[in-house]
C-alpha positions as CSV (number, residue, x, y, z in Angstrom):
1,X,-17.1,18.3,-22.1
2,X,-17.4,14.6,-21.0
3,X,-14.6,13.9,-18.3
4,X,-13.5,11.2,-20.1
5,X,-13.0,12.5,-23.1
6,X,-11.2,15.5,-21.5
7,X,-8.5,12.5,-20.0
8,X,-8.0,10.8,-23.3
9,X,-7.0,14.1,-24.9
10,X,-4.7,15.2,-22.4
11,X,-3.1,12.1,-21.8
12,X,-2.9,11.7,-25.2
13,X,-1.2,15.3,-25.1
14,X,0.8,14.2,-22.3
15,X,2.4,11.6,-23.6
16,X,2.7,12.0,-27.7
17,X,3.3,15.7,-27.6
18,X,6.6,14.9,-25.6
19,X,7.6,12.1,-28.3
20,X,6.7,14.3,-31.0
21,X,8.8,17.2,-29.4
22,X,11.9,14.9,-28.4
23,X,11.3,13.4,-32.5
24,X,12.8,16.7,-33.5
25,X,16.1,15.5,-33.1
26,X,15.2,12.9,-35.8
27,X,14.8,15.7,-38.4
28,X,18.8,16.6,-37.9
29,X,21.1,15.3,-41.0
30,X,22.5,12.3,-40.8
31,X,26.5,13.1,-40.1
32,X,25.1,15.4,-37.4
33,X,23.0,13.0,-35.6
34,X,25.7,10.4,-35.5
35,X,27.9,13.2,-34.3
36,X,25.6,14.0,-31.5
37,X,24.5,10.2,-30.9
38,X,27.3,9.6,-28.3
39,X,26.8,12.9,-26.1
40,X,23.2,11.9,-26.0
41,X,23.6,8.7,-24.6
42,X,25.9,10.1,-21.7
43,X,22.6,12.7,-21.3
44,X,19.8,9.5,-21.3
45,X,21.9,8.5,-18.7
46,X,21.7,11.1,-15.9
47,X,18.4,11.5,-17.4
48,X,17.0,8.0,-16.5
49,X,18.7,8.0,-13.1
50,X,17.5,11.4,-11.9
51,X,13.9,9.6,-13.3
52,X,14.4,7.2,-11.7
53,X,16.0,7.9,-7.8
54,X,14.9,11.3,-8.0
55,X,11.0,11.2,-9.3
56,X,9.9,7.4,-9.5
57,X,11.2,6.1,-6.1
58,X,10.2,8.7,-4.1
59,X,6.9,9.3,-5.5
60,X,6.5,5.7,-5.0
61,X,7.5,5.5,-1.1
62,X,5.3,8.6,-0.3
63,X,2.4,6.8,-1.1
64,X,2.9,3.9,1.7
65,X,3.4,3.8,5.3
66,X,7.2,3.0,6.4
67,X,6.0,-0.8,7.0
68,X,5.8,-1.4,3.0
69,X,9.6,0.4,2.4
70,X,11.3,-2.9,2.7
71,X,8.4,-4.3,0.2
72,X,9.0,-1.4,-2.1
73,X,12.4,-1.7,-1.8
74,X,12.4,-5.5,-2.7
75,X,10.2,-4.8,-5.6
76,X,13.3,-2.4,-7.1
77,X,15.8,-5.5,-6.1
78,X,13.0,-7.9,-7.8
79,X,13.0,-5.5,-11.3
80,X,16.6,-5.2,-11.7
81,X,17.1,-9.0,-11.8
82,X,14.0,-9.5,-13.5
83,X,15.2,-6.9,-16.6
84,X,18.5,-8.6,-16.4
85,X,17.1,-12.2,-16.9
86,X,14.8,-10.5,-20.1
87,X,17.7,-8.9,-21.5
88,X,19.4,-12.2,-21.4
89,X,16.2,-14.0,-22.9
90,X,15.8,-11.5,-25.6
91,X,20.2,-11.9,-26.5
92,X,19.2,-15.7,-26.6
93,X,16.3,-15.5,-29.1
94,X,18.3,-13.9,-31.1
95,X,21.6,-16.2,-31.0
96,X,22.3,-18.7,-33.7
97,X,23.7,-22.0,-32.9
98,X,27.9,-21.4,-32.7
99,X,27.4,-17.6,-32.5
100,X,27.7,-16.8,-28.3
101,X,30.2,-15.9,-26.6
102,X,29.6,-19.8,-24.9
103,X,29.9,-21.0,-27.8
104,X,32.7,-19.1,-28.9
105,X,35.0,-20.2,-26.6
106,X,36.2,-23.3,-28.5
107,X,37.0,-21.4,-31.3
108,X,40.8,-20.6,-32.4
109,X,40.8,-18.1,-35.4
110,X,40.6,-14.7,-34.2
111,X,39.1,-12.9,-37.0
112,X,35.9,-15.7,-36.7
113,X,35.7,-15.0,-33.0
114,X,36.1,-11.7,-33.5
115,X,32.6,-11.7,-35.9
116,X,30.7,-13.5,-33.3
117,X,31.4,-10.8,-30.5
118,X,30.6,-8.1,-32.8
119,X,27.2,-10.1,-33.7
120,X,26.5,-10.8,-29.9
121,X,27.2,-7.0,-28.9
122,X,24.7,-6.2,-31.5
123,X,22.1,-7.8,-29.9
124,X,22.9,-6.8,-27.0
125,X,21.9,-3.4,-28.1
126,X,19.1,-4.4,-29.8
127,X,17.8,-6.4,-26.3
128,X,18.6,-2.3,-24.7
129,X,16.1,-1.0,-27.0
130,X,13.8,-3.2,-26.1
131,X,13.9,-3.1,-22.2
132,X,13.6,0.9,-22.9
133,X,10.6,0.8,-24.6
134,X,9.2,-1.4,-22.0
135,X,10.7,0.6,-19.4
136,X,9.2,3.8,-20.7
137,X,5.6,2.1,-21.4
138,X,5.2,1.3,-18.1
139,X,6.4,4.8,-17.1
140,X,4.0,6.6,-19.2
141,X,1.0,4.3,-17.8
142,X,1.5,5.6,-14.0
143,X,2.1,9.2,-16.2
144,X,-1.6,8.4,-17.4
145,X,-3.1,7.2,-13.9
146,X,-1.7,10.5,-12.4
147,X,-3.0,12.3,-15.0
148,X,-6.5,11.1,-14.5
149,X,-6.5,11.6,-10.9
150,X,-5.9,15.1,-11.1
151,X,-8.6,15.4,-13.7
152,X,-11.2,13.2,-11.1
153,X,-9.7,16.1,-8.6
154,X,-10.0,19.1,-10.8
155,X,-10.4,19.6,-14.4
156,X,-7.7,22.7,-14.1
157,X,-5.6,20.5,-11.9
158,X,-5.4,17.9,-15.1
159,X,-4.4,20.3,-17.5
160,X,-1.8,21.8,-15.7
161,X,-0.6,18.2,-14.7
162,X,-0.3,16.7,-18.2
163,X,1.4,19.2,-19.5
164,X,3.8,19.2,-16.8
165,X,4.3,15.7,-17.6
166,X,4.6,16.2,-21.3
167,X,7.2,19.2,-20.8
168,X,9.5,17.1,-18.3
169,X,9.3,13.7,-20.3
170,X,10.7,15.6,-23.4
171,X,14.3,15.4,-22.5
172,X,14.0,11.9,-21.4
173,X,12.5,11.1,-24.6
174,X,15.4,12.5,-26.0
175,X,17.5,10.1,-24.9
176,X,15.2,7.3,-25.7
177,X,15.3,8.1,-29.0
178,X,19.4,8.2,-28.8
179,X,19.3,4.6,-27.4
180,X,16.9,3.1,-30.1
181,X,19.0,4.7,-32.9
182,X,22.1,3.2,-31.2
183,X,20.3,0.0,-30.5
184,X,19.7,-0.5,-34.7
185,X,16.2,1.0,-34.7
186,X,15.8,3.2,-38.0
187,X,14.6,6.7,-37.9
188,X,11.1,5.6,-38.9
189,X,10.9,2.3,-36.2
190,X,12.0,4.4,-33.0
191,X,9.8,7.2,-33.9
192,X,6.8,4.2,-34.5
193,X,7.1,2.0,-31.4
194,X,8.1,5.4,-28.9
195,X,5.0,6.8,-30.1
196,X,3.4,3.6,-29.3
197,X,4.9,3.3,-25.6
198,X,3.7,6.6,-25.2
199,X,0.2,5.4,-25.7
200,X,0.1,3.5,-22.3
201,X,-0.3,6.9,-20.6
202,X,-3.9,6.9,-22.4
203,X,-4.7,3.5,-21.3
204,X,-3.9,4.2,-17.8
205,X,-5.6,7.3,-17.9
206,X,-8.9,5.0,-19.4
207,X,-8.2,2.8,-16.6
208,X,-7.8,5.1,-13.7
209,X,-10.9,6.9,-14.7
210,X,-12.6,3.5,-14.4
211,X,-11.3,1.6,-11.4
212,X,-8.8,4.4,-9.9
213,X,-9.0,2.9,-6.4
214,X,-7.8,-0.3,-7.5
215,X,-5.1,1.0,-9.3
216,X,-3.9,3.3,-6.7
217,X,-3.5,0.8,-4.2
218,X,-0.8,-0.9,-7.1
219,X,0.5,2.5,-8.2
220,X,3.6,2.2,-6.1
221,X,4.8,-1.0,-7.5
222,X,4.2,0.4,-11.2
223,X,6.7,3.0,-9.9
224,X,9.5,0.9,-8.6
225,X,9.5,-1.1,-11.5
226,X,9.6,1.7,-13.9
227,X,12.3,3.1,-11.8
228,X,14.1,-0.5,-11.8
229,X,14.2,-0.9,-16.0
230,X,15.7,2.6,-16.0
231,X,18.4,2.0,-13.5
232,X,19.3,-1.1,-15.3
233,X,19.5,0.0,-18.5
234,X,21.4,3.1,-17.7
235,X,24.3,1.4,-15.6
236,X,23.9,-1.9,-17.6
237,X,23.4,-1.7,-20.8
238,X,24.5,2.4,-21.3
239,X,27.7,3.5,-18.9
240,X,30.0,0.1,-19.7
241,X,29.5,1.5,-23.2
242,X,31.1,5.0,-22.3
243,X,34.3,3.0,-21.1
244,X,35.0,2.1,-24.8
245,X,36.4,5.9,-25.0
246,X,39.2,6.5,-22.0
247,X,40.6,10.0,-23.2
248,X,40.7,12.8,-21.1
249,X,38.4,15.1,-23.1
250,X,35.6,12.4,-23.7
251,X,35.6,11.6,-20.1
252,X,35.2,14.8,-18.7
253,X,32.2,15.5,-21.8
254,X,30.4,12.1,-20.5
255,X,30.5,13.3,-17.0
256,X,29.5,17.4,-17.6
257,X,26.8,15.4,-20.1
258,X,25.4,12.8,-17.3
259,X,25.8,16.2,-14.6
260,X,23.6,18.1,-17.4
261,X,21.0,15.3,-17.8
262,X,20.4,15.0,-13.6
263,X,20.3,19.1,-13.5
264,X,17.9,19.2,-16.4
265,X,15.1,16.3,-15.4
266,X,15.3,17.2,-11.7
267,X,15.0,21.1,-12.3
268,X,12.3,19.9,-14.5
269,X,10.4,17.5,-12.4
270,X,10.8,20.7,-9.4
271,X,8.8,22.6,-10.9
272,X,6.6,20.2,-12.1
273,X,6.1,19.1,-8.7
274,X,5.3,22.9,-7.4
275,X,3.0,23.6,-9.9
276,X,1.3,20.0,-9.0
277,X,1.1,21.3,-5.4
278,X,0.0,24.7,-6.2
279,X,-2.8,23.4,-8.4
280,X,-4.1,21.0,-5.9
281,X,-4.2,24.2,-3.0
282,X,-6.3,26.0,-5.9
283,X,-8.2,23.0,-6.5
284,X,-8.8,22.7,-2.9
285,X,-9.6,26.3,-2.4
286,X,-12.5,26.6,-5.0
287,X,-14.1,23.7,-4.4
């Protein structure tokens, strides 16, 4: 079979067969999603972290020599701000003349104050949403570029490698779909636009094939920006929202949540990573 073809099927597989997996979790009543909807935002979280300081970042640094760490560093310093100014952007577009919390300030009847915060934290969430969905696309297109050049490496090396990536994104898509429900998105529109994030890891598995050593040389950056959108959203726009409940019993269920979410993708992204290294000593081997 045409290598190309074989990466646009297996990046496809890579990255919709994790949405479609995580998507399960739509199919759950509606009183027992809203149930769960809290404990897995406290999961997304130690999910997108562990993504994020555990997977992304490192990959990202083993791929230059020590003199581009500062760079690389920067570039995570540069994506933070940068996904703090959208988010603020995105909040703006959507605020009506009177309705911000500027404007608010000159106002002196509680209950009408009291609207205009509920409207602004609204779209703050919705503006979360976004920045995941962008977050994630740009995730899934370095998921795609790996993808590819495992397949330009060996055709058994691909395989193994997208569905590694497909079987460690699941969780992580998990929570994605927790934050768009919380963020307004219907059942139907998070399922629609995660599917269509996911579609970047085709593209840059179309693109790799096609010019992978100019890509590779950019890889990195893709990596620390990824990482960047998660780490902002998850101590941004996801843990100040965990403060809202100060019991006892919630907090210690947000914490053995977050703990559950870093065990999970980094036990995950382990053995994704040894069966990565195995596969290119086979590939290596027969060759």
């Amino acid at each position: 079979m045409n290598l190309l073809l074989l990466i646009i099927i297996f990046t496809a597989v890579g990255g919709v067969l994790s949405v479609l997996a995580a998507g399960l979790f739509l199919l759950l009543p509606e009183d027992h999603r809203q149930e769960i909807l809290p404990h897995g935002i406290s999961l997304a979280i130690g999910a997108l972290l562990t993504v994020a300081f555990w997977g992304l970042i490192p990959e990202a640094f083993e791929q230059v020599a020590p003199a581009k760490f500062q760079e690389l560093s920067g570039m995570i310093l540069i994506g933070i701000l940068g996904f703090f100014i959208l988010e603020k952007l995105l909040i703006w577009r959507h605020c009506h003349s009177g309705s911000c919390d500027a404007h608010n300030e000159g106002h002196e009847e509680h209950e009408h104050n009291h609207t205009h915060s509920h409207h602004n934290h609204s779209h703050s969430h919705n503006a979360a949403g976004t920045l995941i969905l962008l977050g994630d696309a740009i995730h899934n297109f370095v998921d795609g570029v790996l993808i590819a050049a495992a397949f330009l490496t060996d055709v058994k090396l691909g395989i193994v490698t997208s569905l590694a990536v497909a079987t460690h994104e699941i969780p992580q898509e998990v929570g994605d779909f927790a934050i768009l429900l919380q963020s307004g998105y219907s059942k139907k529109k998070a399922l629609i636009y995660n599917m269509l994030a996911s579609l970047t890891t085709v593209i840059g598995g179309v693109l790799a094939y096609f010019s992978l050593e100019d890509l590779h040389a950019t890889l990195p950056y893709f990596l620390t920006l990824a990482a960047s959108s998660f780490i902002y959203i998850a101590v941004a726009d996801l843990i100040p929202s965990l403060h809202k409940k100060t019991d006892v019993k919630t907090s210690l269920q947000q914490i053995a949540l977050i703990l559950t979410g870093v065990l999970l993708i980094g036990t995950l992204h382990n053995i994704a990573h040894h069966i990565k290294i195995d596969s290119v000593r086979f590939a290596a081997n027969h060759q």
